[in-house]
HTML snippet that shows the backbone in 3Dmol.js (N, CA, C, O; Angstrom):
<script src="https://3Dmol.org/build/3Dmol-min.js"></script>
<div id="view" style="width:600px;height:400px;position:relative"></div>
<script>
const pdb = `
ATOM      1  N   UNK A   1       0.832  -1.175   0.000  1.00  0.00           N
ATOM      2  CA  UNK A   1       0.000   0.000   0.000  1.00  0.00           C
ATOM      3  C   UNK A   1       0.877   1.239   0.000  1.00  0.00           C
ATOM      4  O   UNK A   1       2.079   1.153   0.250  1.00  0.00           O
ATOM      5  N   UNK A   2       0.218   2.509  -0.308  1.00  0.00           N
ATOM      6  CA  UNK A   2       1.180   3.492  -0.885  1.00  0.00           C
ATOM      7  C   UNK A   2       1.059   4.108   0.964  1.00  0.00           C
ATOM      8  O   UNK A   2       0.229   4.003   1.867  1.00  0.00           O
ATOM      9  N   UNK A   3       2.755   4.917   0.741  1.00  0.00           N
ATOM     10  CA  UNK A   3       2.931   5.616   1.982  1.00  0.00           C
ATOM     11  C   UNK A   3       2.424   6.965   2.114  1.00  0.00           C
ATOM     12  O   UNK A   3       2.329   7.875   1.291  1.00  0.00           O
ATOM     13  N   UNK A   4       1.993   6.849   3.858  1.00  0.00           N
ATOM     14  CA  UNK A   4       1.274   8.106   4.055  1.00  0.00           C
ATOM     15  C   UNK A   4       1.669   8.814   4.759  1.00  0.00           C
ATOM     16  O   UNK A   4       1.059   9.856   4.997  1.00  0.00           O
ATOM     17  N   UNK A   5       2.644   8.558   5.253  1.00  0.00           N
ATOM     18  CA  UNK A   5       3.570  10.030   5.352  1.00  0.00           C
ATOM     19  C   UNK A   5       3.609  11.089   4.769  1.00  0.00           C
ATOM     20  O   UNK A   5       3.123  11.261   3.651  1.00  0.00           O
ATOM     21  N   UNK A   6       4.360  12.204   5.635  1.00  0.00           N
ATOM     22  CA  UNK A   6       4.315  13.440   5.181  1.00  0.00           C
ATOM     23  C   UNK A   6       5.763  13.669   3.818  1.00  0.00           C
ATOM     24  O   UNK A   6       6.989  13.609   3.724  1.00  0.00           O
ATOM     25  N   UNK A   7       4.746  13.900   3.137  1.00  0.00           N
ATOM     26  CA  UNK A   7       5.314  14.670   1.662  1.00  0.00           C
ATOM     27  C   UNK A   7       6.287  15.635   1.583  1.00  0.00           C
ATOM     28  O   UNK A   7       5.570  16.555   1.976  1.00  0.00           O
ATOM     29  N   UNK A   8       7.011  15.992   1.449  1.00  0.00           N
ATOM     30  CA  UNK A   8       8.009  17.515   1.316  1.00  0.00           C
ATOM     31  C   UNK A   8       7.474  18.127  -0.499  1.00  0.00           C
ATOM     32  O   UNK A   8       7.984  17.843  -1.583  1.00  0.00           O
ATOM     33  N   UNK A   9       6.972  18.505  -0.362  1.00  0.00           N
ATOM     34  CA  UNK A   9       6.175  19.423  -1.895  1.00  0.00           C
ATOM     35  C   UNK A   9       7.701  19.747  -2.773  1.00  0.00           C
ATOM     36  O   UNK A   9       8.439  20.692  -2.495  1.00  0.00           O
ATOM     37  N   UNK A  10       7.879  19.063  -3.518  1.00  0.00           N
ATOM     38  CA  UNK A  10       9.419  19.439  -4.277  1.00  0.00           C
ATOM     39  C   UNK A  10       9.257  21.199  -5.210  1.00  0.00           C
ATOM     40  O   UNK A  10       8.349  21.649  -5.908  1.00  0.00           O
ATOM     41  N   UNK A  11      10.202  21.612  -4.907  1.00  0.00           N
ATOM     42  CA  UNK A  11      10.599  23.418  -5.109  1.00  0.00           C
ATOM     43  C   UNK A  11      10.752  23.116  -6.129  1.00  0.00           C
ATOM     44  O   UNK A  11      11.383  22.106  -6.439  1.00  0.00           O
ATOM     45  N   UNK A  12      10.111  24.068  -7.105  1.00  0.00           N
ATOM     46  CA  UNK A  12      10.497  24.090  -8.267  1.00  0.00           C
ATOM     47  C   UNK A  12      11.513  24.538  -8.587  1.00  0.00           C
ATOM     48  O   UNK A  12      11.938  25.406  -7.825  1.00  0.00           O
ATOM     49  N   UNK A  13      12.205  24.266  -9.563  1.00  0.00           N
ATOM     50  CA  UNK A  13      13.691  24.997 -10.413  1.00  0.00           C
ATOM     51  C   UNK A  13      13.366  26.125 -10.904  1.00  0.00           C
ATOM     52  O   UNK A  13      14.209  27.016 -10.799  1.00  0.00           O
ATOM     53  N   UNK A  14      12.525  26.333 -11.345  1.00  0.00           N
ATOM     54  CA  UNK A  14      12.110  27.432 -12.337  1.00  0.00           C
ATOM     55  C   UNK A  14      11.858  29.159 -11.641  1.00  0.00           C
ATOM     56  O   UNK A  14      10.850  29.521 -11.034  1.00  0.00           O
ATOM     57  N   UNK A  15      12.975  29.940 -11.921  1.00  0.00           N
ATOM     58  CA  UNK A  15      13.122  31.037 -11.303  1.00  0.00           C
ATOM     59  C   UNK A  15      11.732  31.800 -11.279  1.00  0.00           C
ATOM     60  O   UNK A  15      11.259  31.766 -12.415  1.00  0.00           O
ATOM     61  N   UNK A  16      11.062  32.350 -10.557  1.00  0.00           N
ATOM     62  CA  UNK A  16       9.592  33.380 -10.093  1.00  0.00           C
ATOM     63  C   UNK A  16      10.193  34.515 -11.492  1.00  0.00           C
ATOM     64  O   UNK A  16      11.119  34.713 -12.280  1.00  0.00           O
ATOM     65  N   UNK A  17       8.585  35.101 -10.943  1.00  0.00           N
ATOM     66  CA  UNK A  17       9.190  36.339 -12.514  1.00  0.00           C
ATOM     67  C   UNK A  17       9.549  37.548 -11.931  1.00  0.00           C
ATOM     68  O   UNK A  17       9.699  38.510 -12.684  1.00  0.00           O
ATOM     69  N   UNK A  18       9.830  37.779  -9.922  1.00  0.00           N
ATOM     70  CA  UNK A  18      10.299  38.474  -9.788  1.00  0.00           C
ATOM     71  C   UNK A  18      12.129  38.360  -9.696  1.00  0.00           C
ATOM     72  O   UNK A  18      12.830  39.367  -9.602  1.00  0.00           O
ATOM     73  N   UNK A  19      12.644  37.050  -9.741  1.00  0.00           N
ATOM     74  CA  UNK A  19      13.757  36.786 -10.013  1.00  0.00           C
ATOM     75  C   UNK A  19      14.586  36.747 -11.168  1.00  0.00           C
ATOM     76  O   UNK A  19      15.784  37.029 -11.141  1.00  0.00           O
ATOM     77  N   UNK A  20      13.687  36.250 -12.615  1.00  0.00           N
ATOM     78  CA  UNK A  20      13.812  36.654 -13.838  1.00  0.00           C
ATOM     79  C   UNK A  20      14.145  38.285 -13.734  1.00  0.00           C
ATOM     80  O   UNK A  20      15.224  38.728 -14.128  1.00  0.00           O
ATOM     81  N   UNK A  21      12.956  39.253 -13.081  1.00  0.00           N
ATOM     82  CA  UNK A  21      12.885  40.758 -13.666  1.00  0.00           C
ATOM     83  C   UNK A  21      14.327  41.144 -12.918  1.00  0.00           C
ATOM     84  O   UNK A  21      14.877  42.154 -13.357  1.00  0.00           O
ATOM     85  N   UNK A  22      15.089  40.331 -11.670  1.00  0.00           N
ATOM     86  CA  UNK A  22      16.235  41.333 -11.412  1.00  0.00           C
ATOM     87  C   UNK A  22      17.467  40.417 -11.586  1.00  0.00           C
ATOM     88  O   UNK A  22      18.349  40.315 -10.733  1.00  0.00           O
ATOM     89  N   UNK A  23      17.446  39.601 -13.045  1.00  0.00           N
ATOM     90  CA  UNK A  23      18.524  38.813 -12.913  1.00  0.00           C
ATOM     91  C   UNK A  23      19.536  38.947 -13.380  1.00  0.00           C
ATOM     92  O   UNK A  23      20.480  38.302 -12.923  1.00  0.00           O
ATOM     93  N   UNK A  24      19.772  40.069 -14.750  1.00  0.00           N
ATOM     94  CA  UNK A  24      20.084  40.923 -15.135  1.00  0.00           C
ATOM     95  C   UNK A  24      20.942  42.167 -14.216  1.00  0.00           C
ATOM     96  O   UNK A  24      22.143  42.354 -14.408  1.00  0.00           O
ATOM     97  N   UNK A  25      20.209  42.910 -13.284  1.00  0.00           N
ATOM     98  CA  UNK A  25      20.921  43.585 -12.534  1.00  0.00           C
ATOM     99  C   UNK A  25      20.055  44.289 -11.719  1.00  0.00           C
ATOM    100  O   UNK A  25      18.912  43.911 -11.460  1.00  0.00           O
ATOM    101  N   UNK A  26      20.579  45.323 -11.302  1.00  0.00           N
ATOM    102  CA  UNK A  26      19.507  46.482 -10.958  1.00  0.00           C
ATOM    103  C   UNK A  26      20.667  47.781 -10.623  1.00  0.00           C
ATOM    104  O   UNK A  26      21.830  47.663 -10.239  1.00  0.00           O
ATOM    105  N   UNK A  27      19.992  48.860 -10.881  1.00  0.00           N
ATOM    106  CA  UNK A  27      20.412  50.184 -11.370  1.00  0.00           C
ATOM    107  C   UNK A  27      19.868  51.438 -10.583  1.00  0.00           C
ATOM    108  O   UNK A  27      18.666  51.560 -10.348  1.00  0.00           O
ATOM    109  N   UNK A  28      21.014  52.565 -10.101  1.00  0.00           N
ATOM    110  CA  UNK A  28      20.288  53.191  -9.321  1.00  0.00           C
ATOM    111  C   UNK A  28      19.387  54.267 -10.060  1.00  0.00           C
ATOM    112  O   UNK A  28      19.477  54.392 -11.281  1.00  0.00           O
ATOM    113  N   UNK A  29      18.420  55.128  -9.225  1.00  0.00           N
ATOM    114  CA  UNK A  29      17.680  56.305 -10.153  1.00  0.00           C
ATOM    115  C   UNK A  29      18.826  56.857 -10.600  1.00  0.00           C
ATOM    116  O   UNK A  29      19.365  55.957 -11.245  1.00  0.00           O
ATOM    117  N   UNK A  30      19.439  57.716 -10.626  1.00  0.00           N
ATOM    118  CA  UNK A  30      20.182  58.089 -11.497  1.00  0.00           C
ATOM    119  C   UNK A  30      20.780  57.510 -12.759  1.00  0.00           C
ATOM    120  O   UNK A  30      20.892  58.115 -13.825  1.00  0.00           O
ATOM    121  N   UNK A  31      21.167  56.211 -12.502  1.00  0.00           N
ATOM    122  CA  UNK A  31      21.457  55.363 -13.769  1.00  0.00           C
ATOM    123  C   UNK A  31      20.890  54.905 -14.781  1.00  0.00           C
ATOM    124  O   UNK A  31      21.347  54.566 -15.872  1.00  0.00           O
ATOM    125  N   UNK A  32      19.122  54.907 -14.077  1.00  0.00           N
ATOM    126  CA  UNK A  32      17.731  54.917 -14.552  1.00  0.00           C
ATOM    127  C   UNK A  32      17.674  55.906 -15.925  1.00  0.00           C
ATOM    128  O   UNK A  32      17.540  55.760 -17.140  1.00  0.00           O
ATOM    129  N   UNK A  33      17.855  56.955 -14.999  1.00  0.00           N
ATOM    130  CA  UNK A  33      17.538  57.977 -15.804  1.00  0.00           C
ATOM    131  C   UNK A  33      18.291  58.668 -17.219  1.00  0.00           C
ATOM    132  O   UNK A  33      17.971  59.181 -18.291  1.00  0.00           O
ATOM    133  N   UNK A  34      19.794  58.213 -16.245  1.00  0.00           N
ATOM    134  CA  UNK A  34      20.634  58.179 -17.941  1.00  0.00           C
ATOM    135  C   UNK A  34      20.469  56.824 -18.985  1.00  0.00           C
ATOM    136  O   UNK A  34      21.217  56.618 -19.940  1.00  0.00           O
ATOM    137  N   UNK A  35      19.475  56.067 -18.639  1.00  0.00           N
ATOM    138  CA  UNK A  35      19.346  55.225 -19.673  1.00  0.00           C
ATOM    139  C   UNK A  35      18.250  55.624 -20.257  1.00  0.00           C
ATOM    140  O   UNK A  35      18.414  55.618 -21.477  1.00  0.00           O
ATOM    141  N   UNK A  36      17.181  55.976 -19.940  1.00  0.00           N
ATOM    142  CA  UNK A  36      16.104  56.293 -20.209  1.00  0.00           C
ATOM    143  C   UNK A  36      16.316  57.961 -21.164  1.00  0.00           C
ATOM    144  O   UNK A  36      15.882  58.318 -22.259  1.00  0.00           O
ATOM    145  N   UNK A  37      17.082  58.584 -20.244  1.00  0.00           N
ATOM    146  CA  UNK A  37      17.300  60.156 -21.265  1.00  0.00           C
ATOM    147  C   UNK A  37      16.057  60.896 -20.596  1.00  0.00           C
ATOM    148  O   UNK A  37      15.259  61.566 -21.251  1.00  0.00           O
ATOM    149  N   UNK A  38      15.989  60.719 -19.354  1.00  0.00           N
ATOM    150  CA  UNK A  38      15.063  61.676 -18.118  1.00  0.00           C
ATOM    151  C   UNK A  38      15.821  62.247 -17.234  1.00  0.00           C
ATOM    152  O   UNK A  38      17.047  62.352 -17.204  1.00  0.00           O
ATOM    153  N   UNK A  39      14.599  62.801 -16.136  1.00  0.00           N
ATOM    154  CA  UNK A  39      15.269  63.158 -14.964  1.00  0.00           C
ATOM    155  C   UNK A  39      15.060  62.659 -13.756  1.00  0.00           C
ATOM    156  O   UNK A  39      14.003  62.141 -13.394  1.00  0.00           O
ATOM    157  N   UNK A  40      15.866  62.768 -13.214  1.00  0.00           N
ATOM    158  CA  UNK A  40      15.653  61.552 -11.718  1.00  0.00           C
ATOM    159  C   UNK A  40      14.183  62.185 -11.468  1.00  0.00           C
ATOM    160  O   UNK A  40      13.491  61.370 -12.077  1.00  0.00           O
ATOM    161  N   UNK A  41      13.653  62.757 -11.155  1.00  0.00           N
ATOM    162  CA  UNK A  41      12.314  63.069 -10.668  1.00  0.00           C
ATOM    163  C   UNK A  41      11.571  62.452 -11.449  1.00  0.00           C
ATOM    164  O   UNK A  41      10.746  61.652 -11.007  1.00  0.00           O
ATOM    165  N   UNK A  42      11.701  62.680 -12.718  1.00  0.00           N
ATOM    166  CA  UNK A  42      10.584  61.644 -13.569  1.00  0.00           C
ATOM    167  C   UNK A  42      10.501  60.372 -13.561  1.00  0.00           C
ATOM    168  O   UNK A  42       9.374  59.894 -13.696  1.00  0.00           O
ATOM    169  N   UNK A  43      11.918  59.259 -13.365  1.00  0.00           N
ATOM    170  CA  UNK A  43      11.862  58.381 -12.524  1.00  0.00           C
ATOM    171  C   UNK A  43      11.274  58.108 -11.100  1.00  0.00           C
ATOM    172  O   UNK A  43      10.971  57.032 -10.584  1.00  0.00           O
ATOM    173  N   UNK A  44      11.210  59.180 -10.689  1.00  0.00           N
ATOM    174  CA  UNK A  44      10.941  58.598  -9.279  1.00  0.00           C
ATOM    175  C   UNK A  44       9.469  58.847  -9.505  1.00  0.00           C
ATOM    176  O   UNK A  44       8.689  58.120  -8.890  1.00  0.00           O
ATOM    177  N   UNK A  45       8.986  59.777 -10.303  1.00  0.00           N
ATOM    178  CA  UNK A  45       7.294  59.854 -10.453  1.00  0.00           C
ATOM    179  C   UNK A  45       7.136  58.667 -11.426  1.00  0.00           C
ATOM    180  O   UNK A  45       5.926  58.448 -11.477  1.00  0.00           O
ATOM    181  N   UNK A  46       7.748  57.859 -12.168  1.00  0.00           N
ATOM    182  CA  UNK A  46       7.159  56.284 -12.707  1.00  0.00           C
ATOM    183  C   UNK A  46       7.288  55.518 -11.616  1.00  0.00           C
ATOM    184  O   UNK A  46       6.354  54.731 -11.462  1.00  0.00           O
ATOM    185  N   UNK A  47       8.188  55.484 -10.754  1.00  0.00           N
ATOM    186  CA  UNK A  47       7.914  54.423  -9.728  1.00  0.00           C
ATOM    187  C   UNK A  47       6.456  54.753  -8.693  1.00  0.00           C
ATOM    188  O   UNK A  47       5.690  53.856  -8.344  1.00  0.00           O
ATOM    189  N   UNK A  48       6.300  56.095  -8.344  1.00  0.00           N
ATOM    190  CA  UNK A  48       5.512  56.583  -7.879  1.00  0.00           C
ATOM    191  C   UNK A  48       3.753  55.908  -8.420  1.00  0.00           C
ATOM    192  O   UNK A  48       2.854  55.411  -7.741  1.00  0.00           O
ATOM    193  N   UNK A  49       3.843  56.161  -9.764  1.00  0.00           N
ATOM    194  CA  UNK A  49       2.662  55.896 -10.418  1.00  0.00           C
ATOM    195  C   UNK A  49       2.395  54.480 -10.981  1.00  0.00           C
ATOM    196  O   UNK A  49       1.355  54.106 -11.524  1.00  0.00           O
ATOM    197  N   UNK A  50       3.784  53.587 -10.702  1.00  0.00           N
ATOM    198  CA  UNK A  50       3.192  52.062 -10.476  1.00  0.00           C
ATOM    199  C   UNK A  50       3.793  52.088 -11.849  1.00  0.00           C
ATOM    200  O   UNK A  50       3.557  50.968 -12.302  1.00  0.00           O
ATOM    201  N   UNK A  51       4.554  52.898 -12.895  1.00  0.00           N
ATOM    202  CA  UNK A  51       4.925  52.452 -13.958  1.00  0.00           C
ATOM    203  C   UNK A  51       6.182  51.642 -14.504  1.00  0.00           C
ATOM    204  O   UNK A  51       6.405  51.110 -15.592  1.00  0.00           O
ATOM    205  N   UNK A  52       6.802  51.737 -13.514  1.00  0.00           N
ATOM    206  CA  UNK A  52       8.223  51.214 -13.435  1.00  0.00           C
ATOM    207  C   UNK A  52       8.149  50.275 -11.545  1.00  0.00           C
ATOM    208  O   UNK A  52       7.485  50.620 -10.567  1.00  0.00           O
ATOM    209  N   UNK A  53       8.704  49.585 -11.631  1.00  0.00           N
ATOM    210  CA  UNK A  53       8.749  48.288 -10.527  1.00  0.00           C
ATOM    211  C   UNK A  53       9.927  48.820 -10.488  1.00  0.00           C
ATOM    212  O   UNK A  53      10.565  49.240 -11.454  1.00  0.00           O
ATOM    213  N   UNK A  54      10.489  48.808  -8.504  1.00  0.00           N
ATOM    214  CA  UNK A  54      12.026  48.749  -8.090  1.00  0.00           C
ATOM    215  C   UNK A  54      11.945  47.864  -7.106  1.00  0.00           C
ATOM    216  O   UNK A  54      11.082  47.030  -6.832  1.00  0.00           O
ATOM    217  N   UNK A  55      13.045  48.176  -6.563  1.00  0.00           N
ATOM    218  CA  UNK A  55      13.464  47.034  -5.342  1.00  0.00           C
ATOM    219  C   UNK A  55      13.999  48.178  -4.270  1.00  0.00           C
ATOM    220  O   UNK A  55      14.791  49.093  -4.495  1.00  0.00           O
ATOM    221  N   UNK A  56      13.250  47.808  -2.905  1.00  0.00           N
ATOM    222  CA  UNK A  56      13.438  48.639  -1.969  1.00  0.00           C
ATOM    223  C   UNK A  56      14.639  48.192  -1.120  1.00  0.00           C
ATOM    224  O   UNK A  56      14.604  47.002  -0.808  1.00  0.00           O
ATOM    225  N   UNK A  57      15.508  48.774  -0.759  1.00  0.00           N
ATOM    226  CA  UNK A  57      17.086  47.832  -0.333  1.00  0.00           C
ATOM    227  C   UNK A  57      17.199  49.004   0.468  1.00  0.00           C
ATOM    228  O   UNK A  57      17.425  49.986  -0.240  1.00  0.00           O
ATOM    229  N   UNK A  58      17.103  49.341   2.038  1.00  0.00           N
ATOM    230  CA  UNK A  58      16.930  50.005   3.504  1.00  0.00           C
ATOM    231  C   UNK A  58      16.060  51.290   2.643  1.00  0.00           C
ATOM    232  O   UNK A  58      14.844  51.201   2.473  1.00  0.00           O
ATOM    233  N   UNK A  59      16.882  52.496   2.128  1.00  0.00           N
ATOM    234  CA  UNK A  59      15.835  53.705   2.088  1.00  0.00           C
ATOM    235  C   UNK A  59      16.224  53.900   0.712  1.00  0.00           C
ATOM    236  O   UNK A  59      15.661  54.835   0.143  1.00  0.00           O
ATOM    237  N   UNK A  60      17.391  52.960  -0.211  1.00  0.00           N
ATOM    238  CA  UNK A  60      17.616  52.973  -1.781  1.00  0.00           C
ATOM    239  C   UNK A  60      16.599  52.681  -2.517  1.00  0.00           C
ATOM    240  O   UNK A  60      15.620  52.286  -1.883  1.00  0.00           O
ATOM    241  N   UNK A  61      16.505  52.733  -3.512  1.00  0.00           N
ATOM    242  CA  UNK A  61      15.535  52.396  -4.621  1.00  0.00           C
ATOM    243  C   UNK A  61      16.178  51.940  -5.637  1.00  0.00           C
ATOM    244  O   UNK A  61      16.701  52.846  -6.285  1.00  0.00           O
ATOM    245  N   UNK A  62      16.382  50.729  -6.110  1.00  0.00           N
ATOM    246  CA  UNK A  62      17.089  50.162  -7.574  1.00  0.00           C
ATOM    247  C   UNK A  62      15.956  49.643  -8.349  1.00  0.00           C
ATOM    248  O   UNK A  62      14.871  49.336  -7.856  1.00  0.00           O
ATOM    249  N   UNK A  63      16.328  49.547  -9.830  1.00  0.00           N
ATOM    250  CA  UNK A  63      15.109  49.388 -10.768  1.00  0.00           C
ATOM    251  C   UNK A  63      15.860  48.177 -11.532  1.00  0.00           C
ATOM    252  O   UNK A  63      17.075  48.281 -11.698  1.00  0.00           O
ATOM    253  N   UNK A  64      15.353  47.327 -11.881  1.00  0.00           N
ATOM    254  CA  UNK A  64      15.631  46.228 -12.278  1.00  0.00           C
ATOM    255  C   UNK A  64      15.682  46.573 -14.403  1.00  0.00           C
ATOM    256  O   UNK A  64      14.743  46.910 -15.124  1.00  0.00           O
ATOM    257  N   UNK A  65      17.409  46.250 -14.855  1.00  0.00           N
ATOM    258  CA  UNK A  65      17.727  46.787 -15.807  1.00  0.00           C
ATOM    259  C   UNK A  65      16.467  46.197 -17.037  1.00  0.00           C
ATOM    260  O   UNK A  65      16.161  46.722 -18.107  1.00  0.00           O
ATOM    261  N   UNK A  66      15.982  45.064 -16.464  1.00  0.00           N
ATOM    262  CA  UNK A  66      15.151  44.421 -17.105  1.00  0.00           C
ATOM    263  C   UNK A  66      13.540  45.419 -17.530  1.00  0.00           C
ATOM    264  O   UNK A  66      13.050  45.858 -18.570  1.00  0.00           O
ATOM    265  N   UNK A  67      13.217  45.423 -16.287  1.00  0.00           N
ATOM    266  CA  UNK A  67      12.168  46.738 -16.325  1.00  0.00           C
ATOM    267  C   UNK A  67      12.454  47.888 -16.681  1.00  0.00           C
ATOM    268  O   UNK A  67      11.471  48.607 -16.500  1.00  0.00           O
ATOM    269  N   UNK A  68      13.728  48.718 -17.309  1.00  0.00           N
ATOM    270  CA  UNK A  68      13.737  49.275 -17.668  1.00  0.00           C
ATOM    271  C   UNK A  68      13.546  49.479 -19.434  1.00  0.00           C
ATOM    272  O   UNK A  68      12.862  50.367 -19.943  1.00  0.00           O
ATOM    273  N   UNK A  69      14.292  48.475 -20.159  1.00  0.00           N
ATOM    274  CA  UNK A  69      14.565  47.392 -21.344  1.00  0.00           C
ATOM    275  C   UNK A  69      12.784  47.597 -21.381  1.00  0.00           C
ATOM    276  O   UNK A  69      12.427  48.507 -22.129  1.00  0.00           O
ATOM    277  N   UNK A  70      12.041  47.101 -20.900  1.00  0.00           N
ATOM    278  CA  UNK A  70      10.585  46.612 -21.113  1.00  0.00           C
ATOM    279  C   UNK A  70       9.799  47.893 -21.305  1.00  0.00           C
ATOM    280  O   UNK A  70       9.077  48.102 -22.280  1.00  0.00           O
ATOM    281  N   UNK A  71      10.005  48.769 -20.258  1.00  0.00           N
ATOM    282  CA  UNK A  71       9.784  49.962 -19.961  1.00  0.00           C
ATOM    283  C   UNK A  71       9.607  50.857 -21.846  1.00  0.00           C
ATOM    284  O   UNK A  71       8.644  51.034 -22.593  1.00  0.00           O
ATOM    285  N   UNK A  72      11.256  51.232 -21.945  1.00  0.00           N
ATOM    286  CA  UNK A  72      11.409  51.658 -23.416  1.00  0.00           C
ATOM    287  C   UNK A  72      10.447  50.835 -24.076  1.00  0.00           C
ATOM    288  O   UNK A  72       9.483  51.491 -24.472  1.00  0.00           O
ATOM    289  N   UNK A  73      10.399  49.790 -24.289  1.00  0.00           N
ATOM    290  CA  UNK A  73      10.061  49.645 -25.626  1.00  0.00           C
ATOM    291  C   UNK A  73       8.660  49.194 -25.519  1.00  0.00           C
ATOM    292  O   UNK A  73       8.299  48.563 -26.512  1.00  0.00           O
ATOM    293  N   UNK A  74       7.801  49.332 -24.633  1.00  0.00           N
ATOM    294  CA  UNK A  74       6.615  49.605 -24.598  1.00  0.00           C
ATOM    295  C   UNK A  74       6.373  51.364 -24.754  1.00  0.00           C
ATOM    296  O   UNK A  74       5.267  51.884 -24.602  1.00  0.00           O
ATOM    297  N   UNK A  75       7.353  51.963 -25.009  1.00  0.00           N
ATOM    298  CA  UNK A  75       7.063  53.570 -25.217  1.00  0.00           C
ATOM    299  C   UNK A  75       7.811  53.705 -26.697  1.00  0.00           C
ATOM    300  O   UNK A  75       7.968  54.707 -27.395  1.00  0.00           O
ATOM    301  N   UNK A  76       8.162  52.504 -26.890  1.00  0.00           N
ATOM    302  CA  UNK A  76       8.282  53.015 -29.031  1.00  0.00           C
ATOM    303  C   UNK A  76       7.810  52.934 -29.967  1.00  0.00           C
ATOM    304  O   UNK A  76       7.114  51.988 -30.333  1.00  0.00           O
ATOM    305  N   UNK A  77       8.134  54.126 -30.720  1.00  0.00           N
ATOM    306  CA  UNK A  77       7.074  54.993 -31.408  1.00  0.00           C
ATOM    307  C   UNK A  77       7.945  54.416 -32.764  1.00  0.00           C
ATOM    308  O   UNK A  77       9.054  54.889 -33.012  1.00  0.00           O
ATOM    309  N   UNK A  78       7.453  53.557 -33.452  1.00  0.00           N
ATOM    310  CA  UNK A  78       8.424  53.132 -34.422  1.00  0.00           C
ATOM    311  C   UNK A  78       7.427  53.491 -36.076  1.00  0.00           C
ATOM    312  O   UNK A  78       6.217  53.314 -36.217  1.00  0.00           O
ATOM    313  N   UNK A  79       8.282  53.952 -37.001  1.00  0.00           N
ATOM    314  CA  UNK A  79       7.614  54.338 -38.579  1.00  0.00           C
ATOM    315  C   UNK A  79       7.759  53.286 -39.231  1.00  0.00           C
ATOM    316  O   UNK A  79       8.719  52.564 -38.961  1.00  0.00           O
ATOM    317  N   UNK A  80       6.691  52.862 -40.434  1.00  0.00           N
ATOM    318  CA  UNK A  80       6.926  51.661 -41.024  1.00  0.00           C
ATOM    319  C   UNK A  80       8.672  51.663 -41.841  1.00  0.00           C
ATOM    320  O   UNK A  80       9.123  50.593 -42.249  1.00  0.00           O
ATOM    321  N   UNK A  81       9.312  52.691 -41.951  1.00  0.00           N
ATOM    322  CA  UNK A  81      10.684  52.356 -42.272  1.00  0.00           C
ATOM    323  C   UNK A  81      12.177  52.376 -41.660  1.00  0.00           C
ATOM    324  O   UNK A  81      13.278  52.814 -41.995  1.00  0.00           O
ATOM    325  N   UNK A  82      11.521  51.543 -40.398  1.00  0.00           N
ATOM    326  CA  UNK A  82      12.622  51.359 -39.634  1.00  0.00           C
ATOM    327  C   UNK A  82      12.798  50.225 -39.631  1.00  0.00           C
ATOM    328  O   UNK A  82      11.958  49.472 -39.140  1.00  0.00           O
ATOM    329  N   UNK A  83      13.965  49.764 -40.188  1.00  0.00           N
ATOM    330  CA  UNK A  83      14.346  48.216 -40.537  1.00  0.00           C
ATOM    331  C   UNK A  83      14.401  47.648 -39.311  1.00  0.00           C
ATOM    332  O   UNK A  83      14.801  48.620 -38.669  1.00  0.00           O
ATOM    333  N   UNK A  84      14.257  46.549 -38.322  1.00  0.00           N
ATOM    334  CA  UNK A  84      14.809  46.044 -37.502  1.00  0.00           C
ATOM    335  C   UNK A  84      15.198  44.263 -37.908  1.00  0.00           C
ATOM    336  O   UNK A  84      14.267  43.473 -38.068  1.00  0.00           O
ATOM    337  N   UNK A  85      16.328  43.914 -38.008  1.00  0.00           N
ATOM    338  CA  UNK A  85      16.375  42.572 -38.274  1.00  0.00           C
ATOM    339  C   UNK A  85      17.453  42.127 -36.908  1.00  0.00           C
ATOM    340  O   UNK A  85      18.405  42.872 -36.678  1.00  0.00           O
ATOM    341  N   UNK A  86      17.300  41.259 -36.303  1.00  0.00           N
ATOM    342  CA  UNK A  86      18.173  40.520 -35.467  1.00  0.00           C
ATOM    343  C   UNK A  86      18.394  39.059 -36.071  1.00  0.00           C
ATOM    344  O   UNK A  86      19.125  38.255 -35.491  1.00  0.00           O
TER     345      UNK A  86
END
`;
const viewer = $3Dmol.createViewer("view");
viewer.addModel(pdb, "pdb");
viewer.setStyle({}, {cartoon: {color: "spectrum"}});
viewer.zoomTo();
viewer.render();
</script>
């Protein structure tokens, strides 16, 4: 007969998607902002308004380079003659 003991639920391997979003790195506002081509305030008003995700580390704020990457290019404005081939 099968055993009825207690089970240990096996952990998955498969990284969460908040581990994916900072696996890459994370970046301070300022570094934010020179990637983006803003100003730290306007960063800190996307985190503010839920548009950009960071990571709170004591009273720092880092933004995960990933969410930033995602960030842009949900804000591009692309013309039908912009080649892109990868």
């Amino acid at each position: 007969m099968g055993s009825s003991g207690s089970r240990r639920a096996l952990k998955s391997s498969q990284p969460t998607w908040a581990e994916q979003l900072v696996a890459d790195g994370l970046l301070t506002v300022k570094q934010a902002a020179e990637f983006l081509g803003i100003s730290r305030s306007q960063v800190y008003a996307l985190m503010e308004r839920g548009e950009l995700p960071y990571v709170k580390i004591g009273s720092s704020r880092r933004i995960p380079k990933r969410a930033l990457i995602a960030f842009a290019a949900r804000h591009l404005v692309a013309g039908t003659s912009l080649p892109i081939e990868w």
